[in-house]
PADOZA-401771 format. One record per residue (C-alpha): residue in three letters; z, x, y. Coordinates in nm, 4 decimals. Each point is the difference from the previous one (the first is absolute). Layout:
# PADOZA-401771
   type         pz         px         py
    ALA          Z          X          Y
...
# end
This chain:
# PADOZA-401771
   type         pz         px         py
    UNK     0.7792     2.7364    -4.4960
    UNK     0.1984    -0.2442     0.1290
    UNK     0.0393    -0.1128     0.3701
    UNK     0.3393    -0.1319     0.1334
    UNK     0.0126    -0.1965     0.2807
    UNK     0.2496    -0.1837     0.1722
    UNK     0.1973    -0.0057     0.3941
    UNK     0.3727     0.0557     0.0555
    UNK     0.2208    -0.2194     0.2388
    UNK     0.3550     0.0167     0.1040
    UNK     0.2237    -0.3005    -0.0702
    UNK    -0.1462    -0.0994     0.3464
    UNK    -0.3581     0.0080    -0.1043
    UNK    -0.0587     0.2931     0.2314
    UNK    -0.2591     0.2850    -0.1638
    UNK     0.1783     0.3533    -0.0087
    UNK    -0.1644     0.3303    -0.0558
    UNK     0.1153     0.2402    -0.3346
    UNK    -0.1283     0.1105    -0.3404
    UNK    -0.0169    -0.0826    -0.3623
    UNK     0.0984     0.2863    -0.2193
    UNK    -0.1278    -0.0679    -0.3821
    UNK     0.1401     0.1973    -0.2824
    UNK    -0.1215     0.0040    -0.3549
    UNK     0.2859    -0.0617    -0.2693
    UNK    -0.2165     0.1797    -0.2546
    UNK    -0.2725     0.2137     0.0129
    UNK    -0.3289    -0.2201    -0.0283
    UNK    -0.2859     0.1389    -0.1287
    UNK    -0.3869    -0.1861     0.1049
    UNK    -0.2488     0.0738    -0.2883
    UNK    -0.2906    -0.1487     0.2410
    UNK    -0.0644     0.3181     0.1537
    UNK    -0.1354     0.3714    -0.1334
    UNK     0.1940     0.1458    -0.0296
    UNK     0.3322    -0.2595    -0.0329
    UNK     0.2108     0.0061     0.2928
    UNK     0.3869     0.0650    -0.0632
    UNK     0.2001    -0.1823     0.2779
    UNK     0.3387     0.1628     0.0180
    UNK     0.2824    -0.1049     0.1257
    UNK    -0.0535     0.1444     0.3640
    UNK     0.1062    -0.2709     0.2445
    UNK    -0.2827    -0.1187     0.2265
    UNK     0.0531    -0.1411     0.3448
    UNK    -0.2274    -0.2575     0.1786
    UNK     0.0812    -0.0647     0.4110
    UNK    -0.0837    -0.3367     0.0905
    UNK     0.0079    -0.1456     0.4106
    UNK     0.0934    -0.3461     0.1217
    UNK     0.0945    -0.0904    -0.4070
    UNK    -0.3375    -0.0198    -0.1270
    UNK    -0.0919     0.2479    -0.3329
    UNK    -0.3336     0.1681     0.0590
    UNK    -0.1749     0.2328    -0.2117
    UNK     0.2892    -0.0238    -0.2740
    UNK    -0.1619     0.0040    -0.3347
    UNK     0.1290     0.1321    -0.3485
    UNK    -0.0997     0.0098    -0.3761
    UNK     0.0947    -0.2864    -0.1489
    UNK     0.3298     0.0570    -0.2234
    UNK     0.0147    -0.3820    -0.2090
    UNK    -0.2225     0.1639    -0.2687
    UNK     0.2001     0.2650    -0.0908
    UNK     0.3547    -0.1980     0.0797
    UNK     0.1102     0.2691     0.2190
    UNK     0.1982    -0.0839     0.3224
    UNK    -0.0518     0.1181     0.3685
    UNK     0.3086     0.0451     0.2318
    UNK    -0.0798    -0.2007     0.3124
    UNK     0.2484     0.1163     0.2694
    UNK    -0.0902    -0.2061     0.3933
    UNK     0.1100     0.2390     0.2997
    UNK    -0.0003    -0.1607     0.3255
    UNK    -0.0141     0.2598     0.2849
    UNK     0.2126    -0.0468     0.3532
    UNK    -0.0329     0.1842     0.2574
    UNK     0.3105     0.1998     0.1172
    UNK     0.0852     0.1458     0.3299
    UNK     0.2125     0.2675     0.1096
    UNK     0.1483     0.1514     0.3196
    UNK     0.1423     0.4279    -0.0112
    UNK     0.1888     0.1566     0.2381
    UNK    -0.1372     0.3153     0.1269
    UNK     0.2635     0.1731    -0.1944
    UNK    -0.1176    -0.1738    -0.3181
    UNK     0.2838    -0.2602    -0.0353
    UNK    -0.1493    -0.3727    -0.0893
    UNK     0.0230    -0.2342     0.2639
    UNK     0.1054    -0.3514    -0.0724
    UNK     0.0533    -0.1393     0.3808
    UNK    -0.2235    -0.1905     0.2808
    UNK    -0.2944     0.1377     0.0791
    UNK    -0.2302     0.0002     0.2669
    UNK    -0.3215     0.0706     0.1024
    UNK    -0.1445     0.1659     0.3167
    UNK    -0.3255     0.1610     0.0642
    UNK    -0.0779     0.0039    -0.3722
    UNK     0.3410     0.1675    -0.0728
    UNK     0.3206    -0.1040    -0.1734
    UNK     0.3106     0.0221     0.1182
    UNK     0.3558    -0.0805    -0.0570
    UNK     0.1567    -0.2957     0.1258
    UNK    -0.1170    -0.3743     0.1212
    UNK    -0.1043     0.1565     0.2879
    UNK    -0.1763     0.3877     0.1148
    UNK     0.2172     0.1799     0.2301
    UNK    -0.1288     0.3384     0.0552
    UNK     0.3745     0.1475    -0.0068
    UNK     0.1479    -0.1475    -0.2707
    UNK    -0.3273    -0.1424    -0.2068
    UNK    -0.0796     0.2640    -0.3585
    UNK    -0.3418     0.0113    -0.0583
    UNK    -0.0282    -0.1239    -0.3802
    UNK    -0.2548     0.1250    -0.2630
    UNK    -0.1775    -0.2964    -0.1772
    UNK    -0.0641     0.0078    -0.4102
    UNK    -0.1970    -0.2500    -0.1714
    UNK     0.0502    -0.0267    -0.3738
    UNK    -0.0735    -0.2528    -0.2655
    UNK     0.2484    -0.1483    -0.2590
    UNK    -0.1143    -0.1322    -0.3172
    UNK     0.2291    -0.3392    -0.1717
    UNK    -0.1042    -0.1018    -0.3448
    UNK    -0.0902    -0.3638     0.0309
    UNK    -0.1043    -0.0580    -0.3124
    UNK     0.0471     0.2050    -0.3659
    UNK    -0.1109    -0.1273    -0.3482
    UNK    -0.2069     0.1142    -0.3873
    UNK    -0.3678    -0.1845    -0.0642
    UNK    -0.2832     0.0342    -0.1931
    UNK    -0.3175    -0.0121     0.1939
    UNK    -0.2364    -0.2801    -0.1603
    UNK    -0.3385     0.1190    -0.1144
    UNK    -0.2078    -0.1951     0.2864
    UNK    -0.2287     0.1086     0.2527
    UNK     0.2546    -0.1195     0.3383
    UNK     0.3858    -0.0855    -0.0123
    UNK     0.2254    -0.1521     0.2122
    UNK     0.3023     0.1850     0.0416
    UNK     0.2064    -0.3058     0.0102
    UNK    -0.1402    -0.0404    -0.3334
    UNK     0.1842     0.2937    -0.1541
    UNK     0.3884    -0.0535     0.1079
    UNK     0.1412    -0.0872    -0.3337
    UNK     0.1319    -0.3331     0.1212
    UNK    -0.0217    -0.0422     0.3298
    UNK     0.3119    -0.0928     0.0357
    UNK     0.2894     0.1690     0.2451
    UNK     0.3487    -0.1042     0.0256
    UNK     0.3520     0.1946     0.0918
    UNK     0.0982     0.0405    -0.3839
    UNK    -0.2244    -0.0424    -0.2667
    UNK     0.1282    -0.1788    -0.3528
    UNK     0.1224     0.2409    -0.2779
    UNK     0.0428    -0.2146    -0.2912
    UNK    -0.2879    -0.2773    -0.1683
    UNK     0.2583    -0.2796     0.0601
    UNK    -0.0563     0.1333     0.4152
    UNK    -0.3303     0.0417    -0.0417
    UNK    -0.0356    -0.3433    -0.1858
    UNK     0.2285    -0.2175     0.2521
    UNK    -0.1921     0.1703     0.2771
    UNK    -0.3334    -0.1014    -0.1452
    UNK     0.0641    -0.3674    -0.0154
    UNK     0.2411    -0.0465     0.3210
    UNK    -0.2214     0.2041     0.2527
    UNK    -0.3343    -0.1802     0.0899
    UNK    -0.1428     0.3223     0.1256
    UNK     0.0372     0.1582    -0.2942
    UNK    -0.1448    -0.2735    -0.1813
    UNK    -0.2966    -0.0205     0.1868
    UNK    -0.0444     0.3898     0.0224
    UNK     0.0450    -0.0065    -0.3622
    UNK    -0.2539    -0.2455    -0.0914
    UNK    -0.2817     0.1336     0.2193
    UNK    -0.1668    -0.3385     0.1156
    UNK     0.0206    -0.0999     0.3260
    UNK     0.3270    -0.0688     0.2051
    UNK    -0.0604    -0.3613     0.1306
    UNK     0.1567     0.0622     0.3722
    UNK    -0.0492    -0.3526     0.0878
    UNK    -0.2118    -0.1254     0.3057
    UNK    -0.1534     0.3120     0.2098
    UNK     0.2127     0.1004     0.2877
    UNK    -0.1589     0.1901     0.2732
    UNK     0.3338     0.2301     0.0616
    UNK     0.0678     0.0782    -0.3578
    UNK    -0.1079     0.3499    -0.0981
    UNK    -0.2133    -0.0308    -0.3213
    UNK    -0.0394     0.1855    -0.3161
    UNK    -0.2248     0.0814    -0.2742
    UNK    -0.0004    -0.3156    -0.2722
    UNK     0.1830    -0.1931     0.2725
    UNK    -0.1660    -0.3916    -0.0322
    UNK     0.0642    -0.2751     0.2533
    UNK    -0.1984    -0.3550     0.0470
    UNK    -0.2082     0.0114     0.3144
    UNK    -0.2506    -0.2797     0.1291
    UNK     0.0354    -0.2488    -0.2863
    UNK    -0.0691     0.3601    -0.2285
    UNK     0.1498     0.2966    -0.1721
    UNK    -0.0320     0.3462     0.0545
    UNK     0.1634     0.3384    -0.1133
    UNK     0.0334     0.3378     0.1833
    UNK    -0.2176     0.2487    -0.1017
    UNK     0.0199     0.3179     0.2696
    UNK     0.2634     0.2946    -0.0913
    UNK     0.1154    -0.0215     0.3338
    UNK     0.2778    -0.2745     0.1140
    UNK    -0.0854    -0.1497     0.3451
    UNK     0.0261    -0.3146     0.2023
    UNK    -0.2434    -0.2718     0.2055
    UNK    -0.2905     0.0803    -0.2756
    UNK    -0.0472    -0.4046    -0.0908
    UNK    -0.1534    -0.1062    -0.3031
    UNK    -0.3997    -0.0543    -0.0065
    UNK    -0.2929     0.0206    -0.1699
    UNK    -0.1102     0.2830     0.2246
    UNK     0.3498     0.1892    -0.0272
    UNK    -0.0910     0.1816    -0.3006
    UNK     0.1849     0.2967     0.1106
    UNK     0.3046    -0.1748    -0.0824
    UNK    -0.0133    -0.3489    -0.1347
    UNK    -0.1716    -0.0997    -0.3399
    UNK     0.0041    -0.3908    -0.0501
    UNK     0.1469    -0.1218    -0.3483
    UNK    -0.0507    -0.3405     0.0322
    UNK    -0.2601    -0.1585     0.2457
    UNK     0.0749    -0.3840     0.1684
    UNK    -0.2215    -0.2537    -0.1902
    UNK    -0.1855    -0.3014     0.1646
    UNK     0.1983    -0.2887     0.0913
    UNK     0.1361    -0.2095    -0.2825
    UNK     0.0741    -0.4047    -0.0310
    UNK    -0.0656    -0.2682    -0.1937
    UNK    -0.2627    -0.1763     0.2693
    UNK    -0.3053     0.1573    -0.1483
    UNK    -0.2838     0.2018     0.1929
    UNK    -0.0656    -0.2157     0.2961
    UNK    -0.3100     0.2308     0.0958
    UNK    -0.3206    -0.2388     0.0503
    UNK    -0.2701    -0.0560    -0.2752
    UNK    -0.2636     0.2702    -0.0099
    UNK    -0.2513     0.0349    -0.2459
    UNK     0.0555     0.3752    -0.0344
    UNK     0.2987     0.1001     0.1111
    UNK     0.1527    -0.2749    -0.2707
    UNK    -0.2472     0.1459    -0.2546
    UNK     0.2381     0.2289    -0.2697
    UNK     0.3291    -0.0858     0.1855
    UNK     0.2919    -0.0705    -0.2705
    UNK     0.2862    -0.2035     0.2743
    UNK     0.0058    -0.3381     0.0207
    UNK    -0.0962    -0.2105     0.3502
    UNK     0.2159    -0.2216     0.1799
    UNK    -0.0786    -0.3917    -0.0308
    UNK    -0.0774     0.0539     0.3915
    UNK    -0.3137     0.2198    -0.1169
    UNK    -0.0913    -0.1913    -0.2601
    UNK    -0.0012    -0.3094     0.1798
    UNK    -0.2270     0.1546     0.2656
    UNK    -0.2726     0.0895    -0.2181
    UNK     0.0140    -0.3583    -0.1722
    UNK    -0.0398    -0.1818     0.3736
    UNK    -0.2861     0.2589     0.1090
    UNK    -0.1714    -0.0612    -0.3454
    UNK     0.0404    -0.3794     0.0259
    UNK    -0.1537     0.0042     0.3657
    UNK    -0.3332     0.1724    -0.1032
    UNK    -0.1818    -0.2932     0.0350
    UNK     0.0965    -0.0929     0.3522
    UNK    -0.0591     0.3640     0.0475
    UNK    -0.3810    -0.0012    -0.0612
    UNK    -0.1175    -0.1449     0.3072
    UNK     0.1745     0.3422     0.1813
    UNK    -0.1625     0.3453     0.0305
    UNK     0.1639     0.2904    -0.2022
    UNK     0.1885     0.2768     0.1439
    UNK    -0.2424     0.2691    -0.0975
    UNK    -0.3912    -0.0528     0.1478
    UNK     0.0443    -0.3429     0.0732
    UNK    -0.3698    -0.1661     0.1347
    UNK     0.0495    -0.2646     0.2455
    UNK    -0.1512    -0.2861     0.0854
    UNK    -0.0181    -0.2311     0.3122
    UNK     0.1667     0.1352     0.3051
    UNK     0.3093     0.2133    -0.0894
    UNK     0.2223     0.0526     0.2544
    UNK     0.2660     0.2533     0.0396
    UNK     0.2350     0.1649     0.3115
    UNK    -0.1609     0.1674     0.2759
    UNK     0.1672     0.3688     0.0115
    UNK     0.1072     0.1372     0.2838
    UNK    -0.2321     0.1969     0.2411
    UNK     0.1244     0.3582    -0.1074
    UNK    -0.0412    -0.0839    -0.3880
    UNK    -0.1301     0.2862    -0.1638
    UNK     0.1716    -0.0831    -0.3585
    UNK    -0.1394    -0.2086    -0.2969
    UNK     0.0007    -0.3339     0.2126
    UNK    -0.2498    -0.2472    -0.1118
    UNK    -0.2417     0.0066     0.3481
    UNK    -0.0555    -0.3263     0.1149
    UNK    -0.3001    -0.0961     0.2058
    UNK     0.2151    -0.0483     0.3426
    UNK     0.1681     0.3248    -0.0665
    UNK    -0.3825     0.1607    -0.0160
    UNK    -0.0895    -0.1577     0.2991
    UNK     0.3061     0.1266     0.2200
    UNK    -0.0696     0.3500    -0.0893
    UNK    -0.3714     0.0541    -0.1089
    UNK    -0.2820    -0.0947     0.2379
    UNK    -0.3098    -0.1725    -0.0812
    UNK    -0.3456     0.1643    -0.1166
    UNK    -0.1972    -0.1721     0.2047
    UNK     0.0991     0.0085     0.4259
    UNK     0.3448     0.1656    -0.0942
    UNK     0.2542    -0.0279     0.3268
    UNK     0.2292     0.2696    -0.0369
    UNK     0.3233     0.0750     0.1746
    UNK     0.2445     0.2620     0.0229
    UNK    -0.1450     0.3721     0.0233
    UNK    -0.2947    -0.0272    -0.2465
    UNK    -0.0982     0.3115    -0.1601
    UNK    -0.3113     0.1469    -0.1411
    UNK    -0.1242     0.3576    -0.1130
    UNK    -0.1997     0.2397     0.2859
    UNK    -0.3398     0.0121    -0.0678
    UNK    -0.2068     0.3367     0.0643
    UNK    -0.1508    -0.0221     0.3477
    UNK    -0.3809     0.0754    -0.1673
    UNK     0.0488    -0.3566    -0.1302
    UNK    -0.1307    -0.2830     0.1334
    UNK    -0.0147    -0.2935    -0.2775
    UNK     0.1897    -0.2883     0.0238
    UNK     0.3401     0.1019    -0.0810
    UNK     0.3014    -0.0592     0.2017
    UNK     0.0221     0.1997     0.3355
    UNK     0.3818     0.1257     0.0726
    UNK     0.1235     0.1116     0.3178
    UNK    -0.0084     0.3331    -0.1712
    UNK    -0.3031    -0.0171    -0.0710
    UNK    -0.1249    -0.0892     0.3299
    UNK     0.1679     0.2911     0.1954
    UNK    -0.1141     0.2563    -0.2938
    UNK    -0.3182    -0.1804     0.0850
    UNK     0.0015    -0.0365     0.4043
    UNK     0.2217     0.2889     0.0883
    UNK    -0.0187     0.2889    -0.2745
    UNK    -0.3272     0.0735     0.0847
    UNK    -0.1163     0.3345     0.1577
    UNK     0.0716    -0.0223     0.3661
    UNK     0.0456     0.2042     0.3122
    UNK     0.0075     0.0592     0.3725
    UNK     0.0671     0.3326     0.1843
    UNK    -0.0284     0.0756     0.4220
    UNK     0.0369     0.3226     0.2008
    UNK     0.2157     0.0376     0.2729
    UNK    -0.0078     0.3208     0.0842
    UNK    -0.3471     0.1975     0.1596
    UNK    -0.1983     0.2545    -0.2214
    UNK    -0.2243     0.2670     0.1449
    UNK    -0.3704    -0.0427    -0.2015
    UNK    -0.2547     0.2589    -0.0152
    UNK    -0.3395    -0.0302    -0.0617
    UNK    -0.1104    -0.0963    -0.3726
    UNK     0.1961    -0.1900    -0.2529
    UNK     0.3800    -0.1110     0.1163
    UNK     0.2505    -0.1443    -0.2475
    UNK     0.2601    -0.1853     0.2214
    UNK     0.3379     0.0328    -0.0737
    UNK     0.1597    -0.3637     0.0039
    UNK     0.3807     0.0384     0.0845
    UNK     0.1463    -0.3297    -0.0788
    UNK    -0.0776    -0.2284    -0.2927
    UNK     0.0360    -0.3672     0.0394
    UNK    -0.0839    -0.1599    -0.3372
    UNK    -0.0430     0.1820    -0.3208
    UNK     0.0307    -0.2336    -0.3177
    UNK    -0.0983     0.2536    -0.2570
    UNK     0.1041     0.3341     0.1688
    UNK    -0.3613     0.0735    -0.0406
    UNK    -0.0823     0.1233     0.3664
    UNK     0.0522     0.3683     0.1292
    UNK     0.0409    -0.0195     0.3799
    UNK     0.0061     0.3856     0.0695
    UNK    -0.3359     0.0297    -0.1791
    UNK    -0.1339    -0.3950     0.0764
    UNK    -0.0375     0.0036    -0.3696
    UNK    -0.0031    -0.3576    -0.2426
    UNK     0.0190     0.0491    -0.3643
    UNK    -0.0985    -0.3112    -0.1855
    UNK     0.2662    -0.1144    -0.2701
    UNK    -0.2440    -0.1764    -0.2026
    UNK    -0.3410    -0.0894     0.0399
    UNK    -0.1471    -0.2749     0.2393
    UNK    -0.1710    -0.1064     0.3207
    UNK     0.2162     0.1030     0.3074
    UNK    -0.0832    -0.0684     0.3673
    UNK     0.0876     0.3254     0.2442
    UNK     0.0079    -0.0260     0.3558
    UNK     0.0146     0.3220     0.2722
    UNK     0.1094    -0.0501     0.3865
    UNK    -0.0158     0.3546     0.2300
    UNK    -0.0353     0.1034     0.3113
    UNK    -0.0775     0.2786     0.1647
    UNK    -0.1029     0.1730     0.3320
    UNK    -0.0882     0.3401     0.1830
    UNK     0.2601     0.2481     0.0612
    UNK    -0.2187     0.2309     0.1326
    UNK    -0.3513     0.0768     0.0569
    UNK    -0.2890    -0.2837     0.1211
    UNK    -0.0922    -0.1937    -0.3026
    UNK     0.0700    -0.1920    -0.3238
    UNK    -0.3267     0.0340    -0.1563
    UNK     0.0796    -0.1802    -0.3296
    UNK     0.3078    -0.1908    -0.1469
    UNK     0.0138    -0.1066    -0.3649
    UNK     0.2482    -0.1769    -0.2271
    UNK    -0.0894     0.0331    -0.4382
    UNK     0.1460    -0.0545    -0.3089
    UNK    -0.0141     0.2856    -0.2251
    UNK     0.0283    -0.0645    -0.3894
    UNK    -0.0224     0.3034    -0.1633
    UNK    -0.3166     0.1655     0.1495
    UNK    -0.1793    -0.3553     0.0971
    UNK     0.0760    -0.0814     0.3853
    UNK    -0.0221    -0.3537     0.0972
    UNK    -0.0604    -0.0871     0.3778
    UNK     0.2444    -0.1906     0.2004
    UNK    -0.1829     0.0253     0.3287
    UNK    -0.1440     0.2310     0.2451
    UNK    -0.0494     0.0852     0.3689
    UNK    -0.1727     0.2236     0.1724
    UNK    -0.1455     0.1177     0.3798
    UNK     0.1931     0.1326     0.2982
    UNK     0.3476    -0.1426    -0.0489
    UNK     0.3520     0.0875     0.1440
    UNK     0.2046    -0.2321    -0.2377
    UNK    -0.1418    -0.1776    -0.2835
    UNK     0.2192    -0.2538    -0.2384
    UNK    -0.1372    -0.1925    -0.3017
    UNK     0.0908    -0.1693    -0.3028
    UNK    -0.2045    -0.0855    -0.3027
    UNK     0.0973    -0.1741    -0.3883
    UNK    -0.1671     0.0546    -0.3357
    UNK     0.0056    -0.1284    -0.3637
    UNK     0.0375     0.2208    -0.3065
    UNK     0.0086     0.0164    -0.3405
    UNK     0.2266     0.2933    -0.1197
    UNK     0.1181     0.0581    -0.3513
    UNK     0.3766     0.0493    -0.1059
    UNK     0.1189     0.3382     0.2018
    UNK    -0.2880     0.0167     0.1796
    UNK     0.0725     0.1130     0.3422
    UNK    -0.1380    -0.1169     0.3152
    UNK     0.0777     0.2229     0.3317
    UNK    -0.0664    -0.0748     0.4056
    UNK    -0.1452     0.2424     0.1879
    UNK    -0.1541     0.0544     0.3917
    UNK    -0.3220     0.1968     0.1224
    UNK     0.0074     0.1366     0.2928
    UNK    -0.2713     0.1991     0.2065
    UNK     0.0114     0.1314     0.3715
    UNK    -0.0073     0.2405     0.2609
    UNK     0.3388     0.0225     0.0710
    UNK     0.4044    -0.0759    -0.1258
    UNK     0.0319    -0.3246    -0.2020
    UNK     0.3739    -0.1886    -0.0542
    UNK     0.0716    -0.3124    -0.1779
    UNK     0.2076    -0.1623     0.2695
    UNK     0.2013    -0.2867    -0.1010
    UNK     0.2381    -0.0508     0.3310
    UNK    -0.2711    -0.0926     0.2141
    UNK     0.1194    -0.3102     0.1418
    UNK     0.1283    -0.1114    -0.2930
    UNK    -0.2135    -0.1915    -0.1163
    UNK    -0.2250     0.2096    -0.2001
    UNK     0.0990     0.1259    -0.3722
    UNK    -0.0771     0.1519    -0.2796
    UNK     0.0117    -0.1863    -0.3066
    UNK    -0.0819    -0.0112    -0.3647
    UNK     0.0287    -0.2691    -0.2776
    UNK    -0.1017    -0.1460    -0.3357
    UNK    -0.0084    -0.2210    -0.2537
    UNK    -0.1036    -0.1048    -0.3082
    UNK    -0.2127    -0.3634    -0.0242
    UNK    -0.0709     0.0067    -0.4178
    UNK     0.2401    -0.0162    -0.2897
# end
């Protein structure tokens, strides 16, 4: 099978919608298939949209020199007004509320409403005999017999002849080359074969479809092929391009005297040249100098010793300037490394820390009390639990823990004992102690422990007497309860 393809235009270059009817002139008969396929002389239509041929493909006909009847059909659109009493309208029309009505403008008295048809008409644009050539893809353009359209056509060979030989069209459609168009012109509407001389170049159209604005390029192979490609410059100067060993090596065009002469003074200068270092790893000797780059060089500058010295400070006593930098060391180490301001809070202030105070009074009973701290002062860590006076260690160290309290009787005669400890875990650790016939008691006692990482450490009060104990913090003010710690080891 063969595939046509192609796109019809209007004399305007505008694509139109219709169909390409093929007709055999002779029945053809295809001996490549089981069993062999007869094609008759049934007429077989192909619609096409916007001019372009899709999908058209028929058995090739060159082989057997049969014809096909190619007949082109463009398709308008066509519309048509009725009267309601089925006469054709051919007046003004106009439209209201999606309705059509007589006249150029609605009244509702005098305006007919008007029935709308929409029909196509088909106009033969193009009519003509050809084989189709035994090839896998065709262009249609290919198969008009000449290609060629004028009002009359010539019906003798002395027409046909003068024709041939006066008419540069048909000379050049005749001999099948390309038709040289001259220089390229963005406005001209090309053709197939079409050549022009672009950029020093030539190039010939090669798309089936005429347009405009595609210029000639190397990367327009849509539509441009190049013929013949600009050389190098000419002249009769010679290559001026400098001696080099290898890029002269195998090179067939001669060198300008300019070149030549240039080689012969370097080559004649050697000598004087020997005392100088070489381009590529020279070694010095003495004390080579060279310019001092600027401050902010970072590129392949040679570095001079007065450019190292503004910018790089010495080994030994270095004074710095600026904002020096240097990396945060962990706060377990202690060698001699360089101590930033980082590192010196992380060391000095992110340590476990805390203070806590009550301000509010607390009925005890007697036994084991856990105060209830109500404000927190100071927790670095968040490691302290004021509702339960409870310190959970966030890693493991010595930490100093200090208890304030006071309290005094209620009720009843006497405060036979007051106690402040430390509980961790089941151990108790004693602040203080106080003990005999007391109506108000306040002490305050510190201790050093070791606890591990989430080990917790918790402040409680012992209390024994005869009668109603509080923990009075408003008595003039001046006593409080308190709790606090720290830790002294990294």
């Amino acid at each position: 099978m063969t595939q046509i393809t192609g796109k019809f235009v209007d004399s305007g270059g505008v694509a139109f919608d219709g169909d390409l009817t093929l007709t055999l002139d002779a029945p053809l008969v295809d001996i490549g298939t089981t069993p062999d396929s007869i094609y008759t002389l049934n007429p077989h239509t192909f619609t096409f949209i916007s001019g372009t041929l899709s999908g058209v493909s028929v058995v090739e006909s060159a082989t057997s020199n049969v014809t096909y009847h190619f007949v082109v059909n463009k398709h308008t659109a066509k519309t048509n007004y009725w009267l309601p009493d089925g006469t054709q309208y051919d007046g003004p029309v106009i439209t209201d509320s999606g309705n059509y009505y007589t006249g150029t403008f609605y009244d509702s008295d005098t305006s007919q409403r008007l029935g709308q048809v929409i029909t196509t008409e088909s106009t033969v644009v193009m009519d003509f005999h050809a084989v189709v050539p035994n090839i896998t893809s065709v262009e249609f353009a290919s198969l008009i017999p000449t290609r060629i359209s004028t009002d009359s056509l010539p019906r003798t060979v002395r027409q046909l002849a003068e024709l041939i030989t006066a008419d540069a069209d048909f000379v050049e459609a005749l001999r099948g080359g390309p038709r040289f168009k001259g220089a390229y012109s963005a406005p001209t509407y090309y053709q197939r074969d079409d050549a022009v001389t672009y950029g020093g170049s030539s190039w010939v159209y090669i798309n089936a479809d005429p347009v405009v604005g595609q210029t000639p390029s190397l990367v327009n192979t849509d539509y441009w092929q190049i013929l013949a490609q600009q050389g190098d410059p000419g002249g009769t100067g010679g290559n001026d391009t400098a001696y080099d060993a290898v890029g002269w090596n195998g090179d067939t065009n001669a060198p300008s005297k300019n070149a030549v002469r240039d080689i012969i003074e370097q080559l004649a200068t050697l000598a004087q040249l020997a005392t100088y270092a070489p381009l590529n790893s020279p070694s010095f000797t003495g004390t080579p100098n060279c310019p001092t780059p600027i401050a902010t060089a970072l590129g392949t500058e040679i570095t001079t010793a007065a450019w190292a010295r503004s910018l790089f400070a010495l080994i030994s006593s270095p004074t710095f300037t600026g904002n020096p930098a240097a990396p945060t060391q962990a706060i377990t180490d202690e060698s001699n490394k360089l101590a930033t301001t980082l590192y010196v809070k992380n060391k000095v202030f992110d340590t476990a820390a805390f203070c806590a105070q009550k301000t509010t009074n607390q009925t005890l009973s007697n036994g084991v009390n856990i105060l209830n701290f109500n404000q927190e002062l100071i927790d670095s860590k968040n490691a302290f639990t004021p509702s339960t006076s409870t310190f959970t260690a966030p890693d493991a160290g010595w930490y100093e823990f200090t208890l304030s309290c006071r309290v005094e009787r209620a009720g009843g005669t006497n405060i036979i004992y007051f106690g402040g400890s430390v509980f961790v875990g089941t151990d108790e650790f004693r602040l203080w102690e106080v003990s005999g016939s007391l109506g108000a008691a306040a002490n305050s006692g510190t201790i050093q422990l070791y606890l591990t990482g989430s080990q917790t450490a918790q402040f409680k009060i012992g209390i024994n007497s005869d009668g109603t104990i509080t923990n009075n913090n408003t008595y003039a003010n001046s006593y409080f309860t308190r709790c606090s710690g720290k830790k002294l080891f990294w």
